[in-house]
Structure formats: structure tokens, C-alpha cells
C-alpha positions in Angstrom: 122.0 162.8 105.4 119.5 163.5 102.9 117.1 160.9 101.3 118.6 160.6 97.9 122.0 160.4 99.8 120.6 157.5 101.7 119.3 156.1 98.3 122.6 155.7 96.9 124.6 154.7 99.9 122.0 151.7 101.1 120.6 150.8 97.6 116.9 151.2 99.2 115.0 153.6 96.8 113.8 157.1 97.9 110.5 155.1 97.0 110.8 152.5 99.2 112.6 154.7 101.9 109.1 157.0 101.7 107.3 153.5 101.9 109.1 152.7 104.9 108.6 155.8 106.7 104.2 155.7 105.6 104.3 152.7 107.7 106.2 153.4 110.8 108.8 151.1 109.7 111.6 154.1 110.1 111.2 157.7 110.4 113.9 160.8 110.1 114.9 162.1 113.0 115.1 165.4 111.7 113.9 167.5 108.7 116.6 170.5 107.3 115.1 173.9 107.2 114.0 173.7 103.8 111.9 170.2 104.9 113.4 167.9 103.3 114.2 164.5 105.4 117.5 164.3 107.2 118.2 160.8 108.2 121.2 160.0 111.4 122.9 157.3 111.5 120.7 155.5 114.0 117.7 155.8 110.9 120.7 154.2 108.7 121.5 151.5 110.6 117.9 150.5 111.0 117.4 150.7 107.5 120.2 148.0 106.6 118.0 145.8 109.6 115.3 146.3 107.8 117.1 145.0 104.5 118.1 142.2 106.5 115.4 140.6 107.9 114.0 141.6 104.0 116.1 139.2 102.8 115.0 136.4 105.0 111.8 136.5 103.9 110.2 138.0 106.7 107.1 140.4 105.7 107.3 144.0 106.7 104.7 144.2 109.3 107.0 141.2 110.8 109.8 143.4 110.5 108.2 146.0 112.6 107.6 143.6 115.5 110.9 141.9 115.3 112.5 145.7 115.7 109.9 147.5 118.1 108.5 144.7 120.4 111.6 144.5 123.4 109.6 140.9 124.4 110.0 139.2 120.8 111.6 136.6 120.5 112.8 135.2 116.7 112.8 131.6 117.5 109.1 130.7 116.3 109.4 132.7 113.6 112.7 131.6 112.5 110.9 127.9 112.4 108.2 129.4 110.7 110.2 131.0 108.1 111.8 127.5 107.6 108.7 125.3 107.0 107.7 127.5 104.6 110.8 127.5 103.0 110.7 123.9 102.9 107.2 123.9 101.4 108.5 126.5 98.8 111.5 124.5 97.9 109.5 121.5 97.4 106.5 123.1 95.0 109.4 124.5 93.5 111.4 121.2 92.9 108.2 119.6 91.9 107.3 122.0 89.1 111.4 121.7 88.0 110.9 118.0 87.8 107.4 118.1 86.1 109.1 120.8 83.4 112.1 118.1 82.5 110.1 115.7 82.1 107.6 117.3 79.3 110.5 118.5 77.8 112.4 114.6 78.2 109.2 113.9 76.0 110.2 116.1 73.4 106.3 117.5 73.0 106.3 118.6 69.1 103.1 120.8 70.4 101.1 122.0 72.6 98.4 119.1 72.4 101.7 116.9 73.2 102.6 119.0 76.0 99.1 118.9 77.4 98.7 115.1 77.0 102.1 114.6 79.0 100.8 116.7 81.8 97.5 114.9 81.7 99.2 111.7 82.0 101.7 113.0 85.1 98.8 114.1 86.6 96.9 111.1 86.5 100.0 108.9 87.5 100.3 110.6 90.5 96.0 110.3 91.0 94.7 109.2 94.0 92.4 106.9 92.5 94.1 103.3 91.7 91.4 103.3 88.0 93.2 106.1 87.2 96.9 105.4 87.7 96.1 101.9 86.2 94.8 103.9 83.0 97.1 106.2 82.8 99.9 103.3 83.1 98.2 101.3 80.4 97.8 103.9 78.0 101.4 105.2 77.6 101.9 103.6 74.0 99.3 105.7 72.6 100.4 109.0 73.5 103.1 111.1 73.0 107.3 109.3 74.4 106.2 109.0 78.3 109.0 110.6 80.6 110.7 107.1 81.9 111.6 108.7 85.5 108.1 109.3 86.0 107.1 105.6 85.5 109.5 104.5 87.5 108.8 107.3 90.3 105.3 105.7 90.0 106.4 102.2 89.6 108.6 102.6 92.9 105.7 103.9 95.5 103.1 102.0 93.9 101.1 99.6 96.4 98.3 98.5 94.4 99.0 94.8 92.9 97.3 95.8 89.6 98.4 99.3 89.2 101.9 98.3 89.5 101.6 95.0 87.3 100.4 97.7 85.0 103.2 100.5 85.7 106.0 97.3 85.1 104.1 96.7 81.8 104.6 100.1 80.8 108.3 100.1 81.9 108.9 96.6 79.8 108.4 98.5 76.7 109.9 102.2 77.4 113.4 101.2 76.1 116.7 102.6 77.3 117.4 104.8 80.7 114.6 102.3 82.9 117.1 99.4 84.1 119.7 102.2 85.2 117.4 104.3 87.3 115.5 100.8 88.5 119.1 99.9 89.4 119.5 102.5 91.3 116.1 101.7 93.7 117.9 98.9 94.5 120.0 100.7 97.2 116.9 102.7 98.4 116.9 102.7 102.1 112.9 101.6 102.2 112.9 97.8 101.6 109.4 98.0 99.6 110.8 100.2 96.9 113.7 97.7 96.7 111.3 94.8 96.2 109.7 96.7 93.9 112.6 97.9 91.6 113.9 94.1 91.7 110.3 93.0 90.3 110.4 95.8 87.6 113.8 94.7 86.3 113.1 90.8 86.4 110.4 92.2 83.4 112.5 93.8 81.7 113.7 92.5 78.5 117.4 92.2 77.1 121.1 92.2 78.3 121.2 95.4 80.5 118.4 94.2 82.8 120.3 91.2 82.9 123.4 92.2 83.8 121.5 94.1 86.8 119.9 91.2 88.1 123.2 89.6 88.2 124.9 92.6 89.9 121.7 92.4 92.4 122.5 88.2 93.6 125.1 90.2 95.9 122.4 93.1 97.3 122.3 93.1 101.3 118.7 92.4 100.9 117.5 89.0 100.6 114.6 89.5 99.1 115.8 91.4 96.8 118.5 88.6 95.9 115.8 85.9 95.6 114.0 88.0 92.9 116.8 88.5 91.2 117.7 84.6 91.8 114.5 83.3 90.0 114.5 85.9 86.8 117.9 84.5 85.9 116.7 81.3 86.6 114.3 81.5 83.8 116.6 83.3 81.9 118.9 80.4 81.9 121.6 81.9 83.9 123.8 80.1 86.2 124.7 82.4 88.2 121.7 82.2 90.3 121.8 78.2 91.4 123.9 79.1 94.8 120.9 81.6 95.5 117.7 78.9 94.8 119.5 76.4 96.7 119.5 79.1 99.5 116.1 79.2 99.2 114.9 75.9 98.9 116.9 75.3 102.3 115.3 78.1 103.9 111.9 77.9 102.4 111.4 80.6 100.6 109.5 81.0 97.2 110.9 77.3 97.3 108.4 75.7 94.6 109.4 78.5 92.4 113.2 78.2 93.5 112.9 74.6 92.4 111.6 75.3 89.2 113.6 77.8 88.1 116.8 75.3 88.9 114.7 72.6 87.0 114.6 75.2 83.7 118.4 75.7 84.2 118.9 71.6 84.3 117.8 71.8 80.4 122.0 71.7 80.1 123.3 68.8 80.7 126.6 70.2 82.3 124.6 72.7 84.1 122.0 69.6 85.7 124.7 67.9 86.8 126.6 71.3 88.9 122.8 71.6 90.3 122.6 68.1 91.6 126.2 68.4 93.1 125.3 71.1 94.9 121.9 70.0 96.2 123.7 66.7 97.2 126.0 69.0 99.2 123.6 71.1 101.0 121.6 67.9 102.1 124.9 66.5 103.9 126.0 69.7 105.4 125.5 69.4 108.9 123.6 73.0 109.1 120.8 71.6 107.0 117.5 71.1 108.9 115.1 68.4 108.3 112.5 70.3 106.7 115.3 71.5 104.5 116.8 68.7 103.5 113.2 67.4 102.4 112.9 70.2 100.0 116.4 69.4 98.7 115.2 65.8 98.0 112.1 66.8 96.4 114.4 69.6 94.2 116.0 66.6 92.8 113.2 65.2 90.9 113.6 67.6 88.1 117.0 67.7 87.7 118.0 65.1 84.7 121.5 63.1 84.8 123.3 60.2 86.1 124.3 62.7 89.5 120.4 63.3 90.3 119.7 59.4 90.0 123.0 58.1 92.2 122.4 61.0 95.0 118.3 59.7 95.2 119.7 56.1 95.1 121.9 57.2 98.4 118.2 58.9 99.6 116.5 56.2 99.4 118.8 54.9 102.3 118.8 58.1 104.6 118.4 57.9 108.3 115.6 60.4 107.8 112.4 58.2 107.0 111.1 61.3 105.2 113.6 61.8 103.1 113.9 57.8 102.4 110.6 57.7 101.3 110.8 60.8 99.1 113.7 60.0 97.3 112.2 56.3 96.8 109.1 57.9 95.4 110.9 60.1 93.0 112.9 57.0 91.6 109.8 55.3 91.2 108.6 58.3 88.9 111.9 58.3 87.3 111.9 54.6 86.1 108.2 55.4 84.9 109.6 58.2 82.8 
């Protein structure tokens, strides 16, 4: 079969074919009388090998040892070829990513375009100053893509830097609580503590409504966050949760004074009080615990507050006698 026949049939160029042949890669077995090439059907068959290993990537000189070397083996170079597949997919991904955001921005320029990519780039710096910056500054430039503050918000470790990065977040409007949400169910627990920080300072109903959703999150951490912003927020919801954590100990002062802001209703003080009354007579209630419950009830306003640390003052436990006398001493000051 003649090149130009080959051509057609295979879809490899008489070009390429002549390329092939200039560097060993496959040769005619025979030439016609006139000279011209005349490929068998062995030469074909190695030709579509060549194609094939082509189309994984593999370079030609490659291809030549894969075919003509009887000891090589593919393995290594197989894992080769997928590393560097990897790596290509992910430059690939990142530049995809970096492209929707600058358009997300909307640029109305170039200057806009280059001010986005200046402020990507310095998000994802490796120098704290300029992350912190870079965070701060997002009201004076162009609309800042919000999944790239909350990428940033998400893996940052720096106290500062992300104090800064939730700033920036609080005032970037719709599209953060959703995609905060969603780092709620990350598998790492420090981007779940993280997103559950961002959202508690975040303004208006839709954060809300996530910290509420988040009281029932596996993590506990996560639900105490979530427990204390309502708390401030005045929402109810979260008194089973600081009671939890009063008992246990954790983030307790601040547990106690969030249930303290939500005793501001009278209705609510008095469901507070019932339910710290109840914690300190259940029977899986430590001592240490039910000392924290005592001093819980020194905030909490009402006729319920006042009986249970009347009962107090009379508890087996001398420590939790003497608290809840000292508390009622304070109260008849007040």
C-alpha cells in the first residue's frame, strides 16, 4: 500500500508518516519500482500503535522504546503518565477557577481585570501581611469573587488574617452563607470551625437560619458556635445547646452569658431557669457541673431563678450551698 493510501486509511498525514519513518519510528518494508514507499500490513498495524500510545500522551522517542525495547515494561511509565496528568488537570482546574472568578467580578476593563488577579494572587500569598491586606482592602476595588474569600477564609490559620477574611465576608452580600454552609460538612474539622465562625458574623436572616440548621451538625464544636451566635441573636433555639455546655465546660462563661442575653424575655428566663433546674437534679450531672449550673442562675431574672437558688441554698453539695446563698445575697442587694 502506498503512502497516500496509508494517509487516507489511518488518518496519519503522508507528513507525519515521512516524520515517522526520519526517526526510526516505522519504516516501509518495501519500495515499488518506481521508488515510491510500499507499506505491509505489519508497517500498518504499527502505525495505529503508534497512534495509540500518541493518544496517551506518551512522547515519540517514548513510543519508540515502548515498541522496540523486548525488556520494557509500561508500568513506571503508565504512573508517570498519570502524575502528570494529575498535575495538568489541576493547573488546568486552577486557571478555570481563577477565569470564573474575574469574570463573577464582572471587570468593566482591563485595569478591573488586573486588580482582581492582583488581589487572588495575593489572597493566596504566602506571606500572612499580605493576605491580611489583600482581605482588608476588598471594598476599594473592583466586586471581589465571594468563593475566593471563602476559599481563603476556609484554610486560613492565621488569627488575624482570618479575623480579616470574616470581615471581608460580613459585608460581600448574597452567595457567602450558602457556600459557608456548605464547609460545614467538610470532612476536616478546622474548616468546619472555621465556616461556623464566618457565619456567626454574618449579618441577617439567611446566616441565621444556618446557624440554626448547624445546632444539629455531628460536630460539637461546631454546634457550640453556632449555640452562642444565636444566643446573642436572641434566639431560643440555642438554650438546650449552652446548657450542654455549661455542664460540660465548654466556652461555659460565654455559654452563660449568652443564656443571660436571651433571659431579657421574661417567658424565655423563666424556660432557662426550668431547664437549668433540671440539669442540676439529673442524676448524670457531675459536681463541677452542677456548680456551673448554680452560678448560670445568677443572671437569669424571674420568680423560677430565685425559688430554684432558694432550694440551692440547701443542697447536699456544700459548694453548691454556698453559691447559690451567695448569689441570693447579690440578688436581694439588686
Amino acid at each position: 500500500m502506498l503512502i497516500g493510501e496509508v494517509a487516507r486509511r489511518s488518518g496519519v498525514s503522508a507528513r507525519m508518516l515521512r516524520h515517522y519513518e526520519s526517526l526510526g519510528l516505522v519504516r516501509p518494508s518495501a519500495r515499488t519500482g518506481s521508488g515510491y514507499r510500499e507499506y505491509s500490513g505489519e508497517d500498518i498495524q504499527r502505525i495505529f500503535h503508534i497512534e495509540s500510545l500518541r493518544s496517551l500522551g506518551l512522547s515519540l522517542r517514548e513510543i519508540g522504546r515502548a515498541l522496540d525495547d523486548p525488556g520494557f515494561k509500561p508500568s513506571a511509565l503508565v504512573d508517570d503518565l498519570i502524575r502528570q496528568s494529575r498535575e495538568r488537570i489541576a493547573a488546568e482546574t486552577e486557571l478555570l477557577t481563577r477565569l470564573r472568578r474575574i469574570d463573577a467580578a464582572d471587570p468593566a476593563g482591563w485595569e478591573d481585570v488586573l486588580q482582581v488577579v492582583t488581589l487572588l494572587q495575593a489572597l493566596g500569598s504566602n506571606s500572612p501581611d499580605a493576605r491580611q491586606r489583600a482581605a482588608l482592602s476588598t471594598a476599594d476595588v473592583v466586586p471581589v469573587p465571594v468563593e475566593a474569600l471563602v476559599e481563603a477564609a476556609l484554610s486560613e490559620t492565621e488569627p488575624n488574617v482570618a479575623g480579616a477574611l470574616r470581615w471581608a465576608l460580613a459585608r460581600s452580600g448574597d452567595g457567602v452563607t450558602a457556600l459557608l454552609a456548605d464547609g460545614l460538612g467538610s470532612p476536616v474539622a478546622a474548616v468546619r470551625e472555621r465556616a461556623v465562625q464566618a457565619l456567626a458574623e454574618m449579618p441577617g436572616g439567611a446566616a441565621t437560619a444556618q446557624l440554626r440548621d448547624a445546632l444539629a451538625n455531628p460536630d460539637v464544636v461546631v454546634r457550640g458556635y453556632a449555640a452562642l451566635a444565636l444566643g446573642t441573636r436572641g434566639v431560643a433555639d440555642a438554650v438546650p445547646m449552652l446548657i450542654d455546655m455549661i455542664v460540660d465546660g465548654r466556652n461555659d462563661t460565654d455559654a452563660a452569658d449568652a443564656l443571660s442575653v436571651l433571659a431579657s424575655d421574661t417567658a424565655t428566663a423563666d424556660q432557662i431557669a426550668t431547664r437549668l433546674v433540671d440539669r442540676l437534679a439529673h442524676d448524670t450531672t457531675n459536681a463541677p457541673g452542677r456548680g456551673r449550673l448554680t452560678q448560670a442562675l445568677a443572671d437569669i431574672p424571674g420568680t423560677t431563678a430565685s425559688r430554684a437558688l432558694v432550694e440551692l441554698s440547701q443542697d447536699g453539695d456544700r459548694a453548691v450551698a454556698l453559691t447559690a446563698r451567695y448569689l441570693l445575697q447579690l440578688r436581694d442587694a439588686r
